[in-house]
C-alpha positions in Angstrom: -21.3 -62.6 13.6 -17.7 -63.9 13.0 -17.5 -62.0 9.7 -18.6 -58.7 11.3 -15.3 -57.4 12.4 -12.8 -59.2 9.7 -15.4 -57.4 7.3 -14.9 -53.8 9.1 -11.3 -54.5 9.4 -10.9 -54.8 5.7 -12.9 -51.9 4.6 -10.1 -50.0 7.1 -7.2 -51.5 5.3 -6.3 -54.4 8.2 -6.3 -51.7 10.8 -9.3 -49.6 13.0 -8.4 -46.8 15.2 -10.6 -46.3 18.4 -10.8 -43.3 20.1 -9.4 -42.3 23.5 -9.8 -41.1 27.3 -13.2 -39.7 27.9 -13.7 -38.6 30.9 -10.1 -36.4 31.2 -11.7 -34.4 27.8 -15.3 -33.6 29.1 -13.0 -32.2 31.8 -11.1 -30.1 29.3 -14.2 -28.6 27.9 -15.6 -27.7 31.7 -17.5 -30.6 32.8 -18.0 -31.5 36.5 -17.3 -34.9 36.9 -17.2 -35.3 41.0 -20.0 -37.7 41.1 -20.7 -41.4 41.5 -22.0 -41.1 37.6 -18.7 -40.4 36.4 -18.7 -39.4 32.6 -22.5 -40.2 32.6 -23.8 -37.3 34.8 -23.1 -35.4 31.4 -26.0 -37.3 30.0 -28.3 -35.2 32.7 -26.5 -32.2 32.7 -24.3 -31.2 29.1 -24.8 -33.7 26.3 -23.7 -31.0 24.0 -19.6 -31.8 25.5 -20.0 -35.3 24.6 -21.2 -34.8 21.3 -17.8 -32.4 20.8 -15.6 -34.7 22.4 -16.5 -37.7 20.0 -16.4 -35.5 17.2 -13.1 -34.4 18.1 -12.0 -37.7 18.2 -13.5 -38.5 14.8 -11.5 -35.4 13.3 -8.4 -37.4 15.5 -8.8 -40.6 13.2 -10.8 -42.7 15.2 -13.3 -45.4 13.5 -14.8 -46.1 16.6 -16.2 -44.2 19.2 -17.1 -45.2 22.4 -20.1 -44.3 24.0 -20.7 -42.4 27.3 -22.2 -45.0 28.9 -19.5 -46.7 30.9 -20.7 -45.7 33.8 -24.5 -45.0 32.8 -26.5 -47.6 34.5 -30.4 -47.9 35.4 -29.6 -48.5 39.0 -27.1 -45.3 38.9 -29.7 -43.0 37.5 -32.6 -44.2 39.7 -30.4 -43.3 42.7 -30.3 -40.2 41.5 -34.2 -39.8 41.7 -35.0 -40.8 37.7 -37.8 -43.2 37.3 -36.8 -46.3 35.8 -38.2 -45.1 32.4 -36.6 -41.7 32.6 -33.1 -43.9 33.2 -33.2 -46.1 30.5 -34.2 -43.3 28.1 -30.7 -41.3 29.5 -29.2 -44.7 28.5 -30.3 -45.2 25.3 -29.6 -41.4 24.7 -26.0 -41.8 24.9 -26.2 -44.1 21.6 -28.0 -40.9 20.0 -25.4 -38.8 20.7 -22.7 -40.9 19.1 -24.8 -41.4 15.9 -26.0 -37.6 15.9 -21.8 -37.1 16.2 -21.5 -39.8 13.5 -23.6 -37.7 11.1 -22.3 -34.2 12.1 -19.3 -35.4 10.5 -20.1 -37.7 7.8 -21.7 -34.4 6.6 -19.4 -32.1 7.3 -17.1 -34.1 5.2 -16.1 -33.0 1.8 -15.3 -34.3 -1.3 -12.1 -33.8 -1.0 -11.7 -35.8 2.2 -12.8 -39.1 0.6 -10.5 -41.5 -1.3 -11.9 -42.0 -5.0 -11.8 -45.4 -6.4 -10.9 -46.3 -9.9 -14.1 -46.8 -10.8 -15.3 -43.3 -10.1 -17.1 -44.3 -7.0 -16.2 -42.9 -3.9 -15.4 -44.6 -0.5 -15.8 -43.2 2.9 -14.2 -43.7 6.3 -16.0 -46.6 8.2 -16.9 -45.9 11.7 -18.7 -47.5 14.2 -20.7 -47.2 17.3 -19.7 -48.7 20.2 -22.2 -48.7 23.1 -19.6 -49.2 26.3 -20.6 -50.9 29.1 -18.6 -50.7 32.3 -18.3 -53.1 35.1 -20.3 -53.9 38.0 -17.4 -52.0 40.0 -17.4 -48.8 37.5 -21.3 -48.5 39.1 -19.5 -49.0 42.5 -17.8 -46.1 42.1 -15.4 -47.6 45.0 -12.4 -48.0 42.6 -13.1 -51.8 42.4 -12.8 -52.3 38.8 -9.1 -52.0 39.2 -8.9 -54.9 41.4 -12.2 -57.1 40.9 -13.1 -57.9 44.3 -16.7 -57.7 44.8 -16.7 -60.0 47.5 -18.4 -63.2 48.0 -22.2 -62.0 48.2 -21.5 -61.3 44.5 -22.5 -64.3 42.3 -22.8 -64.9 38.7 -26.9 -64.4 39.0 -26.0 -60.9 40.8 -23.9 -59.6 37.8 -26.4 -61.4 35.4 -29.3 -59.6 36.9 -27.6 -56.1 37.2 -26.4 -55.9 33.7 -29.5 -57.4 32.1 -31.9 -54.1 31.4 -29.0 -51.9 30.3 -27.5 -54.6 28.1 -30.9 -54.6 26.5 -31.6 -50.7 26.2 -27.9 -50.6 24.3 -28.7 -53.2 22.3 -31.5 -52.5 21.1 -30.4 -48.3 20.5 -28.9 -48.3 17.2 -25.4 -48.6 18.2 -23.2 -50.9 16.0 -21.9 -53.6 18.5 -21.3 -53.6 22.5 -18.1 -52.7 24.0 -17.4 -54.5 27.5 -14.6 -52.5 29.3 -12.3 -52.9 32.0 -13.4 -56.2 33.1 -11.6 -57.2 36.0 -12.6 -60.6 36.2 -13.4 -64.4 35.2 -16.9 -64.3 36.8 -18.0 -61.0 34.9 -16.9 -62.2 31.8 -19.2 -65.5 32.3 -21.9 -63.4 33.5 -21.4 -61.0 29.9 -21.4 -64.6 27.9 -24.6 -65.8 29.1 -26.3 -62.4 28.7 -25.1 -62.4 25.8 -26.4 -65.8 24.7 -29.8 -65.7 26.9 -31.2 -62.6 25.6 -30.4 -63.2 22.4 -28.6 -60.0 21.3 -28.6 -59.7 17.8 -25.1 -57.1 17.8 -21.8 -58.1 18.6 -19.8 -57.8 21.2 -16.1 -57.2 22.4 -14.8 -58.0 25.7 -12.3 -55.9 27.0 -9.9 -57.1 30.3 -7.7 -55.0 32.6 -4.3 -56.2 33.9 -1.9 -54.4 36.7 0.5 -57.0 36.4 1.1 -57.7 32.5 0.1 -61.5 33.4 -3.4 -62.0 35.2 -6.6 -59.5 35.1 -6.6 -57.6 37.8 -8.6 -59.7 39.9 -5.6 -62.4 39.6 -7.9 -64.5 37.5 -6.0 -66.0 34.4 -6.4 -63.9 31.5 -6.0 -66.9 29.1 -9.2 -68.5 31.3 -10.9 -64.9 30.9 -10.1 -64.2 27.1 -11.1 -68.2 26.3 -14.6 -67.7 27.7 -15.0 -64.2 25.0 -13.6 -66.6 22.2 -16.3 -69.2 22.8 -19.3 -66.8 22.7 -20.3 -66.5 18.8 -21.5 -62.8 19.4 -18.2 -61.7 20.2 -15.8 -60.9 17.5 -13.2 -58.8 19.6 -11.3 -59.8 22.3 -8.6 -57.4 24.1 -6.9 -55.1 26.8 -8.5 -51.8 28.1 -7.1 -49.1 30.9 -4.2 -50.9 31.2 -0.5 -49.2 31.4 1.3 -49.3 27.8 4.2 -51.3 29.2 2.3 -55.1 29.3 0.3 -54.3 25.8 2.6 -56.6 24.3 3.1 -59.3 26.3 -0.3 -59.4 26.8 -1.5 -59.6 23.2 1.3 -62.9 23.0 -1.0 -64.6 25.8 -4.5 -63.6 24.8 -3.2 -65.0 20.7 -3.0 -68.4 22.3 -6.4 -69.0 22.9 -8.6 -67.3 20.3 -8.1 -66.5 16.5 -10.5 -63.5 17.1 -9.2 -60.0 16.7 -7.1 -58.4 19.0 -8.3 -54.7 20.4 -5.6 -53.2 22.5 -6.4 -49.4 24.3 -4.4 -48.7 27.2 -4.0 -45.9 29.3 -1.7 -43.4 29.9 0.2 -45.3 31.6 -0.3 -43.5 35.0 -1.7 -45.3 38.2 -5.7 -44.6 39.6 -6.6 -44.6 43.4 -9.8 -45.5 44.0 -10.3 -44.0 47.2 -8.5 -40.8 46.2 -10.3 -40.7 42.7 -7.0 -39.6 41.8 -4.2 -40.2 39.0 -0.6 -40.3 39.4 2.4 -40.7 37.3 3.9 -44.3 37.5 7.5 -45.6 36.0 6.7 -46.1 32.2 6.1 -44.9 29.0 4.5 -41.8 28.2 2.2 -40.4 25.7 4.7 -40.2 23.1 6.2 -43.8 23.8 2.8 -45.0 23.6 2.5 -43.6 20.0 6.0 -45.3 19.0 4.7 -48.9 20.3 1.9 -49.3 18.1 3.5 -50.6 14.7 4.9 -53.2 17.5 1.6 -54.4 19.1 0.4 -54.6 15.4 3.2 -56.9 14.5 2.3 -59.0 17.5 -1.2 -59.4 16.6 -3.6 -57.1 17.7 -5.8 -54.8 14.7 -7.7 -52.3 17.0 -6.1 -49.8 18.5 -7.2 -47.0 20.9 -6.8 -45.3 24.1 -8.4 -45.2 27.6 -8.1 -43.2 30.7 -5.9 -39.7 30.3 -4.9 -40.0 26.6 -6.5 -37.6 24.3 -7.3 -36.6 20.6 -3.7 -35.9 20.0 -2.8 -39.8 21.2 -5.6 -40.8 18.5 -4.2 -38.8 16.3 -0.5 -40.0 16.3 -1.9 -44.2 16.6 -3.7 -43.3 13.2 -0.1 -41.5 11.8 1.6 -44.8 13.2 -0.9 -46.7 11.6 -0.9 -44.9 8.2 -4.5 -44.5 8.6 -7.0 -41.9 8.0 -3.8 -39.4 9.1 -5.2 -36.1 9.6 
């Protein structure tokens, strides 16, 4: 596994873009989204706007898309009245979608598009699918993936047990590694390790943390404690900062370099601030879009080689990151 992501890296030139917000573009293109399944009612209901919105984000520069599956669980679809064979198959279907995006545009892509070696061969954008798995409080749907608390009832076996089947349907789905997001603490990280290691997943893996603070997850853990337990599992090969605002990327990447040698993935958000009771977004002190785009070159001299966006950035954030980056500019 530890050659998996230095091997992709290179093929991208030391650099891999990944794509941005989700939810905030099914929006754009008409999507409902007032329900507990988030972005993953549009697995029931419109799978045709999620196959447009990761192929506009392929067109944007991306190399990696991201799945819409955060918020796609077994237990979340069975609530909904699916049988537990009819949710793992809307599961699994979001990997489809991706790879059915993935070869929408690999075809749609012409000769001139590619980059000709001096051998006469021909080379081709890499890009990989990312099956995204959200946290135990992104099934919640109570906001508590911003701050972690689950409470004390919660316990490593809980986690363990609820992430098990749907860690195994994306697994096993055709999708190129797993993507943990937003993981808001130390004892969901564990719980991801020893999936991980007892089931015997045969992809990798990144982990992913949150941070409100620029210092700690948001749960207050240590994120030096959190990003040390992703560097000692061997399936993961990326470790790194999600939905977090632009303003800590950097300090963050410094303290998350101390501990593993692993690649550094860094997408924030926009930089505004979620209520999870409201289900609302508002504008916070800090950068905006455009900032975000001019402090790329500067997390990439701090460490990090994946770079993306989460919540409320868009095609056109992708799109500037892979200008930044001199990368598949478009």
């Amino acid at each position: 596994m530890g050659s998996f992501m230095a091997d992709f890296l290179q093929q991208c030139g030391g650099c891999s873009v990944i794509d941005g917000g989700f939810a905030t573009e099914l929006e754009r293109h008409g999507a409902d989204l007032n329900d507990p399944l988030w972005s993953a009612t549009c697995l029931i209901s419109s799978p045709h706007l999620i196959r447009r919105v990761h192929l506009d984000y392929l067109d944007a520069g991306a190399n990696i898309i991201c799945t819409a599956s955060y918020q796609a669980t077994v237990q979340g679809f069975e609530a909904k009245g699916f049988s537990t064979a009819e949710s793992e198959d809307l599961v699994r279907r979001s990997v489809e979608i991706a790879l059915e995006a993935r070869d929408i545009y690999l075809q749609r892509c012409t000769k001139d598009s590619w980059d000709f070696l001096g051998s006469g061969g021909s080379w081709r954008r890499p890009i990989l699918i990312a099956a995204s798995i959200g946290s135990y409080g992104a099934y919640l749907a109570d906001g508590s993936e911003y701050n972690g608390n689950y409470g004390d009832s919660v316990t490593l076996e809980t986690l363990k047990d609820f992430h098990r089947r749907r860690v195994q349907v994306l697994a096993n789905a055709g999708a190129d590694l797993l993507a943990f997001e937003t993981i808001p603490n130390k004892l969901e990280a564990q719980a991801y390790a020893e999936l991980l290691d007892e089931e015997g997943i045969q992809i990798p893996a990144w982990f992913a943390f949150n941070s409100k603070d620029g210092i700690n997850v948001v749960s207050g853990d240590s994120l030096s404690e959190c990003a040390s337990i992703a560097d000692a599992s061997k399936q993961v090969v990326a470790v790194g900062i999600n939905c977090t605002p632009p303003r800590y990327i950097h300090g963050l990447i410094l303290s998350i370099q101390k501990v593993t040698c692993k690649p550094i993935l860094v997408y924030p958000n926009s930089g505004e601030t979620y209520d999870g009771e409201t289900k609302q977004w508002s504008k916070s002190d800090g950068m905006i879009e455009e900032d975000f785009v001019s402090y790329v070159r500067k997390w990439k001299e701090a460490g990090a080689s994946l770079f993306g966006g989460c919540c409320r950035t868009t095609p056109n954030t992708i799109r500037g990151i892979a200008k930044a980056l001199s990368l598949n500019s478009v």
